[in-house]
PDB file of the backbone (N, CA, C, O) and the ligand in Angstrom, with CONECT records:
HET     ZN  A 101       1
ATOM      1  N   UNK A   1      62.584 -27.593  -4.215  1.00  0.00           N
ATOM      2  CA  UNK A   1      62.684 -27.902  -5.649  1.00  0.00           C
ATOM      3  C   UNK A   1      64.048 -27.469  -6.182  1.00  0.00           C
ATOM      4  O   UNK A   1      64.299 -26.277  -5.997  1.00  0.00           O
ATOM      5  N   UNK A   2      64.950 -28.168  -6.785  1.00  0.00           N
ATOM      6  CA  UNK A   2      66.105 -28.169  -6.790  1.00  0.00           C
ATOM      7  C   UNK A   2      66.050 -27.189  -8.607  1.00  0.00           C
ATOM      8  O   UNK A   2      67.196 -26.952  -8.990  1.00  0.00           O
ATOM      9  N   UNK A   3      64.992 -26.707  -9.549  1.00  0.00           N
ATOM     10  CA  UNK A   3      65.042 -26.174 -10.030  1.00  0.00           C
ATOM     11  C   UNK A   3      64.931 -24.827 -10.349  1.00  0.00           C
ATOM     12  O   UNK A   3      65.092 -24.126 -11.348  1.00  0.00           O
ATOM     13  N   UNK A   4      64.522 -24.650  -8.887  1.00  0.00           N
ATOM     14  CA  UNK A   4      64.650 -22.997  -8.267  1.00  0.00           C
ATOM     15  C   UNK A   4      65.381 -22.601  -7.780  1.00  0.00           C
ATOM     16  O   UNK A   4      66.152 -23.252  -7.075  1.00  0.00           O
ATOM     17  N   UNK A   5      65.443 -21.169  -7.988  1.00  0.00           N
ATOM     18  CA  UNK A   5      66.656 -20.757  -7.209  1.00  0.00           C
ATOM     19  C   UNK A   5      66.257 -20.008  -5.793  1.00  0.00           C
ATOM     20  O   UNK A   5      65.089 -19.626  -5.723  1.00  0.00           O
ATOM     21  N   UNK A   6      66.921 -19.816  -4.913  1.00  0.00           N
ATOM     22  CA  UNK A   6      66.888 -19.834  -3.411  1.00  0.00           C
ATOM     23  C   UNK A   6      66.110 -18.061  -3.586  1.00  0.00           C
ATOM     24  O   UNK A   6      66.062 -17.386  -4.614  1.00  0.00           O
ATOM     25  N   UNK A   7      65.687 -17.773  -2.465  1.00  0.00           N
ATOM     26  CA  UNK A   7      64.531 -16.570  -1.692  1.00  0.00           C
ATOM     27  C   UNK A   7      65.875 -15.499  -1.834  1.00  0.00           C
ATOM     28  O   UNK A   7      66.847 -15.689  -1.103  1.00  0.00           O
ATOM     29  N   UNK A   8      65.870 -14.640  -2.580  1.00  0.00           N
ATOM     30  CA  UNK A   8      66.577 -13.204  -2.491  1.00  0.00           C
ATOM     31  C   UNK A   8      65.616 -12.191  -2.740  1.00  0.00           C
ATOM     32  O   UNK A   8      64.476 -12.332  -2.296  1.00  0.00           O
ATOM     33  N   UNK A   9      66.075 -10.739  -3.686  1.00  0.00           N
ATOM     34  CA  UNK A   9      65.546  -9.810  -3.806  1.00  0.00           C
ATOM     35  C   UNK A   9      64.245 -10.077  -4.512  1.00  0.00           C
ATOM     36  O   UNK A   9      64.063 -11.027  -5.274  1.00  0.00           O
ATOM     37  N   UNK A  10      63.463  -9.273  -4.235  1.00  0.00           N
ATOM     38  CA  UNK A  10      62.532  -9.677  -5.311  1.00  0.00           C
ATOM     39  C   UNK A  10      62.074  -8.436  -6.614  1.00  0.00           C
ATOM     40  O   UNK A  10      62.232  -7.217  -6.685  1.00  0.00           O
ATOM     41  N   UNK A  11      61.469  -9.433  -7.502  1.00  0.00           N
ATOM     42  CA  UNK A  11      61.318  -8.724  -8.978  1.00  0.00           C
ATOM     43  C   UNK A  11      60.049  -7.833  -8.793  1.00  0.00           C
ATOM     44  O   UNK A  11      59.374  -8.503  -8.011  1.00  0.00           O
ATOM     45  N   UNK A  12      59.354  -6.709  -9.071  1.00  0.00           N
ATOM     46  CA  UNK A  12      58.474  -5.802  -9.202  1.00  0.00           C
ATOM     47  C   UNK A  12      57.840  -6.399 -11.029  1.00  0.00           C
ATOM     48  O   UNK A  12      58.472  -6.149 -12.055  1.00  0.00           O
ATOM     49  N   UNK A  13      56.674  -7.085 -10.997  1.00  0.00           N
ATOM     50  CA  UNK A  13      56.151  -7.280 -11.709  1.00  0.00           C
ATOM     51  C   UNK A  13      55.043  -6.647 -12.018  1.00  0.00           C
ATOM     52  O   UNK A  13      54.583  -6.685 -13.160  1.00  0.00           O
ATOM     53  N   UNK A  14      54.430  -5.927 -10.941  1.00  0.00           N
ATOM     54  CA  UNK A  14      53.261  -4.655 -11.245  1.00  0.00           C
ATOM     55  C   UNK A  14      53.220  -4.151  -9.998  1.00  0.00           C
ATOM     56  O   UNK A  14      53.487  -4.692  -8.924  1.00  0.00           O
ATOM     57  N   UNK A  15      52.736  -2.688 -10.333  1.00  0.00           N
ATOM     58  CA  UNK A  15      52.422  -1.864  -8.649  1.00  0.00           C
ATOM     59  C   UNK A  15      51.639  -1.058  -9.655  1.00  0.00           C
ATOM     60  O   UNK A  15      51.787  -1.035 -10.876  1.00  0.00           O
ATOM     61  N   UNK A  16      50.508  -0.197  -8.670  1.00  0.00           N
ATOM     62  CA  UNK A  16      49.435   0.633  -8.219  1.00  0.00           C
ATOM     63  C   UNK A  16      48.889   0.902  -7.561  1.00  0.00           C
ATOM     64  O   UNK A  16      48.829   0.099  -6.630  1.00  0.00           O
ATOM     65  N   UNK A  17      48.031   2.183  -7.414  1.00  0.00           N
ATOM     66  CA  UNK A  17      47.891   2.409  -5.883  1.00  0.00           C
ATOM     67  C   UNK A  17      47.157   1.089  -5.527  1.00  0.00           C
ATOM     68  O   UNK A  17      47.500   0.805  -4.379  1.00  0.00           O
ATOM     69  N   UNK A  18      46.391   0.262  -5.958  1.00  0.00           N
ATOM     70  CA  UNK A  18      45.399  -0.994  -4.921  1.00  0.00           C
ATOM     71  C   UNK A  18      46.444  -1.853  -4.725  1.00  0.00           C
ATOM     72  O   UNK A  18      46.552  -2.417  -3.636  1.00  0.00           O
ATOM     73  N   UNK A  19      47.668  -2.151  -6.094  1.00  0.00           N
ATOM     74  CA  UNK A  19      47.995  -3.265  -5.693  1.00  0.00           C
ATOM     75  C   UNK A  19      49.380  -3.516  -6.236  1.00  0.00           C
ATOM     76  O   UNK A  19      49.686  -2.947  -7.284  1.00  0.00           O
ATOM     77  N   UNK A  20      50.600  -4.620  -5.400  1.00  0.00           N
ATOM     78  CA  UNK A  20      51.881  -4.427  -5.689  1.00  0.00           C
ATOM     79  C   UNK A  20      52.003  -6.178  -5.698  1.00  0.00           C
ATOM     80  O   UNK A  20      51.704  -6.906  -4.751  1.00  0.00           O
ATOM     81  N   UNK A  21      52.484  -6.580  -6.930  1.00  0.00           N
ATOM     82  CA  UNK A  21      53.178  -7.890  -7.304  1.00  0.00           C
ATOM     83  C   UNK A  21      54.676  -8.021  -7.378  1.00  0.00           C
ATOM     84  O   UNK A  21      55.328  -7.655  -8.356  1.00  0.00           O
ATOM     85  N   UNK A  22      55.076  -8.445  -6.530  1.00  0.00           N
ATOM     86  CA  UNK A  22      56.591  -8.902  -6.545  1.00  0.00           C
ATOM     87  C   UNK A  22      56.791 -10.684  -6.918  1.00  0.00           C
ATOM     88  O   UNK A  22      55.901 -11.534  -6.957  1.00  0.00           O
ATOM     89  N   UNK A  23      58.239 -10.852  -7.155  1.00  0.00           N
ATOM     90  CA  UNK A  23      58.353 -12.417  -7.362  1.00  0.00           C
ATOM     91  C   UNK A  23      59.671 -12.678  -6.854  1.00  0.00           C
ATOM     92  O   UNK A  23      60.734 -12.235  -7.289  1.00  0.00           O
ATOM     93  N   UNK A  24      59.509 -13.324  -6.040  1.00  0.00           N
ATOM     94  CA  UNK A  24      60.979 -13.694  -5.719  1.00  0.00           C
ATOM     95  C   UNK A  24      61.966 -15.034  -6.500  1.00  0.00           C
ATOM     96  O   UNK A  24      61.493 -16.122  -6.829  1.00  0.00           O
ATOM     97  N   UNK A  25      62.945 -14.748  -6.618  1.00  0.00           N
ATOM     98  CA  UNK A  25      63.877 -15.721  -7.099  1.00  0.00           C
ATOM     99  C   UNK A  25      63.216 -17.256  -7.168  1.00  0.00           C
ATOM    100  O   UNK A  25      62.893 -17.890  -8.172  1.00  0.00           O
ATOM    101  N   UNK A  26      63.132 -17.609  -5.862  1.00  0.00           N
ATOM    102  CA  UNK A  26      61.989 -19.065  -5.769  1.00  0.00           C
ATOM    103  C   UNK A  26      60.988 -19.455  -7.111  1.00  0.00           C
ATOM    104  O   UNK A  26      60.798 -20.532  -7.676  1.00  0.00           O
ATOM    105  N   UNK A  27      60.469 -18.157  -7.344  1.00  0.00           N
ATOM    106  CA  UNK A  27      59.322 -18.615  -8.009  1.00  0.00           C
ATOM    107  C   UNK A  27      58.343 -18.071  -7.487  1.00  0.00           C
ATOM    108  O   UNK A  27      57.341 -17.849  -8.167  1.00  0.00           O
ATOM    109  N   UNK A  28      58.415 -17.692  -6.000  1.00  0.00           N
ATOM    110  CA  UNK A  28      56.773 -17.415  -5.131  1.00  0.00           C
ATOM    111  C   UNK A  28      56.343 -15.789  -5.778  1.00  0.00           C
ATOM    112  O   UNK A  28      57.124 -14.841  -5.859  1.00  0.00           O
ATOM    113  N   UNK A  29      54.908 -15.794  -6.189  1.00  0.00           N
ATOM    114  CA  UNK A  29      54.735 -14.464  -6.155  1.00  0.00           C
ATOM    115  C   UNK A  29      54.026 -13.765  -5.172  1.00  0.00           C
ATOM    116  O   UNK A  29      52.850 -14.106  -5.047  1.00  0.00           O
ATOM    117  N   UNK A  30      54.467 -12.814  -4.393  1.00  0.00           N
ATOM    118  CA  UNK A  30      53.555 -12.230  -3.348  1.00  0.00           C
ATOM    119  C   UNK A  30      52.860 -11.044  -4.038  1.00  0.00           C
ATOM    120  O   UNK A  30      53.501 -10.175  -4.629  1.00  0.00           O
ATOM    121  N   UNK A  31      51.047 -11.048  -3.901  1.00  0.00           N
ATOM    122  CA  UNK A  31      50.272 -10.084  -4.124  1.00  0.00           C
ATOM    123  C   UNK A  31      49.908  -9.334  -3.080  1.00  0.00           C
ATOM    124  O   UNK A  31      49.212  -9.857  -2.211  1.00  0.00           O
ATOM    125  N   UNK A  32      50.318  -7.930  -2.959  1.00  0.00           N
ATOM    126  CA  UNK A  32      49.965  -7.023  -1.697  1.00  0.00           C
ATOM    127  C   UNK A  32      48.804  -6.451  -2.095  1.00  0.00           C
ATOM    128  O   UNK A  32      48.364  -6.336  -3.239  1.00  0.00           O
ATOM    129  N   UNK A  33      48.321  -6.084  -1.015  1.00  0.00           N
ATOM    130  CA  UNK A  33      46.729  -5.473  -1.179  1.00  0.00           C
ATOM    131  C   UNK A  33      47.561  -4.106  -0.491  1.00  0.00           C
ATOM    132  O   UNK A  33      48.194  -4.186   0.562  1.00  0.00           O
ATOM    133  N   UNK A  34      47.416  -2.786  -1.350  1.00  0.00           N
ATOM    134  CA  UNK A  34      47.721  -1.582  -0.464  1.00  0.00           C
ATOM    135  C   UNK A  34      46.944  -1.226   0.465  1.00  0.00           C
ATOM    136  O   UNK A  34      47.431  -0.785   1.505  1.00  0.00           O
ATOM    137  N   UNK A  35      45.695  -1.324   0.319  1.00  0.00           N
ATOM    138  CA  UNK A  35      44.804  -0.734   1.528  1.00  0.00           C
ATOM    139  C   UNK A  35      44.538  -1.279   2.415  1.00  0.00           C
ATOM    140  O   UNK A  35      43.893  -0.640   3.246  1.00  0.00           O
ATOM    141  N   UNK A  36      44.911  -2.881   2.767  1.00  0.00           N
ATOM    142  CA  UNK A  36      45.122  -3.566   4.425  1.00  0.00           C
ATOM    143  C   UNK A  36      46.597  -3.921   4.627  1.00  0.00           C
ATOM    144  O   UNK A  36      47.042  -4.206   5.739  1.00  0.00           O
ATOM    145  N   UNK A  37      47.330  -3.896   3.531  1.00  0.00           N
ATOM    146  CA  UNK A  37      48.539  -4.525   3.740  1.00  0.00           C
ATOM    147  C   UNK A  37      48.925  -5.707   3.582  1.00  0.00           C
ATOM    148  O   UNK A  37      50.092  -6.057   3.758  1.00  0.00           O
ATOM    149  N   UNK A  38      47.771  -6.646   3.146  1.00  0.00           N
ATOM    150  CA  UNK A  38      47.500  -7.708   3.195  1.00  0.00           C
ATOM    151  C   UNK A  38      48.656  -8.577   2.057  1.00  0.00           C
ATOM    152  O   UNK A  38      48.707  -8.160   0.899  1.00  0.00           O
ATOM    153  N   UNK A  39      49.489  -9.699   2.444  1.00  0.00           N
ATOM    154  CA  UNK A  39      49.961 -10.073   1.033  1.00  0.00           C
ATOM    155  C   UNK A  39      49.691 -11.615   1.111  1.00  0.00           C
ATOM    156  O   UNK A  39      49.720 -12.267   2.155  1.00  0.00           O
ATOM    157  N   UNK A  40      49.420 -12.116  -0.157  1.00  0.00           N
ATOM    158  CA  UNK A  40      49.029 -13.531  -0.741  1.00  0.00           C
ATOM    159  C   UNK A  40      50.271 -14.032  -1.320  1.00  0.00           C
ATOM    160  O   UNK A  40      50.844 -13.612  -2.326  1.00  0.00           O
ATOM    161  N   UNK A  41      50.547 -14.816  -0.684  1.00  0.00           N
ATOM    162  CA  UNK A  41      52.052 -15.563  -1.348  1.00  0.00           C
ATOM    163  C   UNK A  41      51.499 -16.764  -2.048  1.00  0.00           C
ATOM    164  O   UNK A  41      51.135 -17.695  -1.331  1.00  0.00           O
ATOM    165  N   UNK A  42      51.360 -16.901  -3.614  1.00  0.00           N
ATOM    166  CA  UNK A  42      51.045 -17.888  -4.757  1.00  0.00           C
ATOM    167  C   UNK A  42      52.301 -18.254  -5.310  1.00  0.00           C
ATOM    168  O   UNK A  42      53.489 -17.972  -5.153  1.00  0.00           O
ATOM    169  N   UNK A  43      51.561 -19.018  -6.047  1.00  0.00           N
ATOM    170  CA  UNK A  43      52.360 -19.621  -7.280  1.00  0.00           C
ATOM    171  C   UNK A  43      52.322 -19.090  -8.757  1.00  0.00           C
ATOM    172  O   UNK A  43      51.475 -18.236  -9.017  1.00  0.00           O
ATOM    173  N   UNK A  44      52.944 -19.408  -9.483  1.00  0.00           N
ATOM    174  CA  UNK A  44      52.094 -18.629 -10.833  1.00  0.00           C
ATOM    175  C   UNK A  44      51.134 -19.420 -11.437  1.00  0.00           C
ATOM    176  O   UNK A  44      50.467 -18.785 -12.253  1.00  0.00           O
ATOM    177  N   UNK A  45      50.962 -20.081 -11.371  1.00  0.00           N
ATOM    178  CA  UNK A  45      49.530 -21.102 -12.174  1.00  0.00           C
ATOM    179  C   UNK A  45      48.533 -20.109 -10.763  1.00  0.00           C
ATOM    180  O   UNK A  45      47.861 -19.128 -11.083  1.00  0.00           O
ATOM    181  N   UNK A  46      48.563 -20.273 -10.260  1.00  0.00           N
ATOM    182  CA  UNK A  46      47.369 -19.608  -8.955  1.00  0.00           C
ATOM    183  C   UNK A  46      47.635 -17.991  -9.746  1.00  0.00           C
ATOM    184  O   UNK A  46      46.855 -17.531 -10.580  1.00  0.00           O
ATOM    185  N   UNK A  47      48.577 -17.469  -9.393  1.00  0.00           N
ATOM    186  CA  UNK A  47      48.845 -15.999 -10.561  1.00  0.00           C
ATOM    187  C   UNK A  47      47.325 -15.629 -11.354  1.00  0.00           C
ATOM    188  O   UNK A  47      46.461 -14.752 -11.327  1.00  0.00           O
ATOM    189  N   UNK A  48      47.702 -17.233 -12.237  1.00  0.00           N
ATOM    190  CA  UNK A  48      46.783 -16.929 -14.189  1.00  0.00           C
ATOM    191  C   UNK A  48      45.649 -17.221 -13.616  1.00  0.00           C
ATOM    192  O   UNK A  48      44.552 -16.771 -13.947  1.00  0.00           O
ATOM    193  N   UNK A  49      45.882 -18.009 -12.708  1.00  0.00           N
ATOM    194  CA  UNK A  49      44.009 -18.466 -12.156  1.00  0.00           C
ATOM    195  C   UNK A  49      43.494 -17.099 -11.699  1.00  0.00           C
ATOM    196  O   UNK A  49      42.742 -16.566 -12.515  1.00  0.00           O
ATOM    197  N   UNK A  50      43.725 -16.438 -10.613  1.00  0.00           N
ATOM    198  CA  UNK A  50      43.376 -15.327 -10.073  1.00  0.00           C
ATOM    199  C   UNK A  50      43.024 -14.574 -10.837  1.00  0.00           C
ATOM    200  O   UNK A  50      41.859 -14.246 -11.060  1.00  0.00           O
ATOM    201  N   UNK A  51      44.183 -14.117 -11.453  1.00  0.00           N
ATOM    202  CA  UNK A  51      43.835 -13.230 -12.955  1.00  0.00           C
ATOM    203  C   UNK A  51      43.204 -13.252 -13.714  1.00  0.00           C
ATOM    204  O   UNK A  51      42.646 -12.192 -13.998  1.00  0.00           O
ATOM    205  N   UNK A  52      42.886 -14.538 -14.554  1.00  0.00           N
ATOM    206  CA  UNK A  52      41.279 -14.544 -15.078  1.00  0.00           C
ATOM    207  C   UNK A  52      40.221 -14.391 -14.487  1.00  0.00           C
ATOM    208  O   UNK A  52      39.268 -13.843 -15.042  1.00  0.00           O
ATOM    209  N   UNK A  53      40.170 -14.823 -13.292  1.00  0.00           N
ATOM    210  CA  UNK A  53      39.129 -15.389 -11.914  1.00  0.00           C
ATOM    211  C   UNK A  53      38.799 -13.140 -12.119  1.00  0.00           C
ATOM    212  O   UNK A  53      37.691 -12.670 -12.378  1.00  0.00           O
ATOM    213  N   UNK A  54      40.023 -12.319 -11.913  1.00  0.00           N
ATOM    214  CA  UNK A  54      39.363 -10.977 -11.756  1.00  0.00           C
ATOM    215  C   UNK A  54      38.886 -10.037 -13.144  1.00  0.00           C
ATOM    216  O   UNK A  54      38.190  -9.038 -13.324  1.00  0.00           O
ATOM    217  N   UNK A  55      39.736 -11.030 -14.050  1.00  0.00           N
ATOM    218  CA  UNK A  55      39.059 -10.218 -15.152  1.00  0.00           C
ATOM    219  C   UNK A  55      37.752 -10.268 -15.746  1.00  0.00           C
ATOM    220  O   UNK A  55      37.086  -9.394 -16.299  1.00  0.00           O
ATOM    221  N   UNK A  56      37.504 -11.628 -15.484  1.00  0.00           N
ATOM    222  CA  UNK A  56      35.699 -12.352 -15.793  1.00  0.00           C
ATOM    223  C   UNK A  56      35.072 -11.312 -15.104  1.00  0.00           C
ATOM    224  O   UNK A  56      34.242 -10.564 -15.621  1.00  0.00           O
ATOM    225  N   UNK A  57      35.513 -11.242 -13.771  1.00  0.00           N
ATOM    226  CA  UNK A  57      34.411 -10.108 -12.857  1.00  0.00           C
ATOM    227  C   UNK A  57      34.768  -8.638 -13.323  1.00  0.00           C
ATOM    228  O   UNK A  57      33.861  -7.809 -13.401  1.00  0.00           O
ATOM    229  N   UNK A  58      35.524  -8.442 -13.503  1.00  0.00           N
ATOM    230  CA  UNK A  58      35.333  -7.168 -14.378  1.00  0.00           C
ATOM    231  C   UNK A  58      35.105  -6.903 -15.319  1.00  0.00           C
ATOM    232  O   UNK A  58      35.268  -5.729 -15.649  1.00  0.00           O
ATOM    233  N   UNK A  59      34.610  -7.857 -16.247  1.00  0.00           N
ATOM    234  CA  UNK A  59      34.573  -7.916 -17.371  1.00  0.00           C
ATOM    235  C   UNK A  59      32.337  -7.529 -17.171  1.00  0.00           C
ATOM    236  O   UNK A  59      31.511  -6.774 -17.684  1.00  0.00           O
ATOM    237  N   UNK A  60      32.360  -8.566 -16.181  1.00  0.00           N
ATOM    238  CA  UNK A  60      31.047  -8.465 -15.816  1.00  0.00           C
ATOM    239  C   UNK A  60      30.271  -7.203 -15.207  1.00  0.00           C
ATOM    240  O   UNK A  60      29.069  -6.967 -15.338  1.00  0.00           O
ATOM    241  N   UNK A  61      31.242  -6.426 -14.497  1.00  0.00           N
ATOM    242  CA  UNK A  61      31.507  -5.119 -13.833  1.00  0.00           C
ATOM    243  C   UNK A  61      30.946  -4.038 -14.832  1.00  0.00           C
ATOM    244  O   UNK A  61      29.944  -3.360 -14.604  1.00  0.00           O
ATOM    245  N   UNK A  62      31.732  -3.961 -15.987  1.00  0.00           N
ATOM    246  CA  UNK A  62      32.289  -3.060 -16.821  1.00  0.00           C
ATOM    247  C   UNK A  62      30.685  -3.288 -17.693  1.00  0.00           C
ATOM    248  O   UNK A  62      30.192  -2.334 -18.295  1.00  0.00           O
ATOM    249  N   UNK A  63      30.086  -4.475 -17.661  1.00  0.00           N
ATOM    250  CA  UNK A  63      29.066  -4.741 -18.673  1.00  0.00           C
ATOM    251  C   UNK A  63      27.765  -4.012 -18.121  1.00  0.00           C
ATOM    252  O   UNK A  63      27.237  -3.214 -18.896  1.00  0.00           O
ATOM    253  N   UNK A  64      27.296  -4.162 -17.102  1.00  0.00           N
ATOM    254  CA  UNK A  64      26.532  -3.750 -16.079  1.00  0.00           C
ATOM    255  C   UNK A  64      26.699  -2.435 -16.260  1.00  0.00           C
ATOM    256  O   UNK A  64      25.717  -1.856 -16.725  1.00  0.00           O
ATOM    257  N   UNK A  65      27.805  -1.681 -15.993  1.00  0.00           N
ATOM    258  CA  UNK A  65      27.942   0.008 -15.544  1.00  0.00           C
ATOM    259  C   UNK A  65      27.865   0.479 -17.007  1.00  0.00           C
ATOM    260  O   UNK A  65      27.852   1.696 -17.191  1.00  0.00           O
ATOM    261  N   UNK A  66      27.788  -0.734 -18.566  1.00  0.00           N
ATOM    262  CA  UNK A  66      27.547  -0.172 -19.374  1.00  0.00           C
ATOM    263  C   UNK A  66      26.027   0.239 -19.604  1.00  0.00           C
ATOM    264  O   UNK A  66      25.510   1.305 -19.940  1.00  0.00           O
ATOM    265  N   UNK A  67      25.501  -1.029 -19.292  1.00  0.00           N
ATOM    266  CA  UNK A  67      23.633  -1.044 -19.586  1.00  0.00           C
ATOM    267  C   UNK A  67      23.271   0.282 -18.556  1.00  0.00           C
ATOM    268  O   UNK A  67      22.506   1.124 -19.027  1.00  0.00           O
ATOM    269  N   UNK A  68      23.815   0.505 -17.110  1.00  0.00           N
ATOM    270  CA  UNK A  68      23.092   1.519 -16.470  1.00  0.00           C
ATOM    271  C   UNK A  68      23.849   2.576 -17.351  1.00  0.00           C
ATOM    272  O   UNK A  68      22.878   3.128 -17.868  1.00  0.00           O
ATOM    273  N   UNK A  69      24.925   3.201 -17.844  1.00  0.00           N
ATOM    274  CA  UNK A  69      24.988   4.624 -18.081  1.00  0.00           C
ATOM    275  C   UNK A  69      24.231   4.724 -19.993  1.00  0.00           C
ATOM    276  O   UNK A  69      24.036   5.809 -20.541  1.00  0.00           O
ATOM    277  N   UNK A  70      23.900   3.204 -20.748  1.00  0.00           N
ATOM    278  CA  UNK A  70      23.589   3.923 -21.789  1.00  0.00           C
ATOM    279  C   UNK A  70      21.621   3.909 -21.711  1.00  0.00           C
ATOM    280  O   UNK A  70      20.965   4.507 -22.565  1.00  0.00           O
TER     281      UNK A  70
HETATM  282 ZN    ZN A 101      61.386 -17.173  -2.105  1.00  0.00          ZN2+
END
């Protein structure tokens, strides 16, 4: 894609201990998993997808661990 620019350093867009988002120049974002090492090289539309895709479930998470602790 001639509107990207070529694979160099990459940008630190989030880190914590589970998890480290970089983006490289391209456009690609790689998601590392710290505890296998594992990394997912996306796009950013896949990014926002994912990202809602984990917040719904935590959202669902968070609802649950509310009903058991009240
Ligand atoms: Zn690249």
């Amino acid at each position: 894609m001639s509107d990207r620019k070529a694979c160099g350093p990459h940008a630190v867009l989030g880190s914590n201990p589970s998890v480290r988002i970089t983006q490289c120049p391209c456009g690609t974002v790689h998601v590392t998993f710290v505890s296998n090492g594992v990394t997912l090289r996306i796009n950013e539309d896949s990014l926002r997808g994912i990202t809602h895709g984990l917040m719904a479930a935590l959202d669902k998470v968070e609802e649950r661990e509310g009903v058991r602790v009240n």
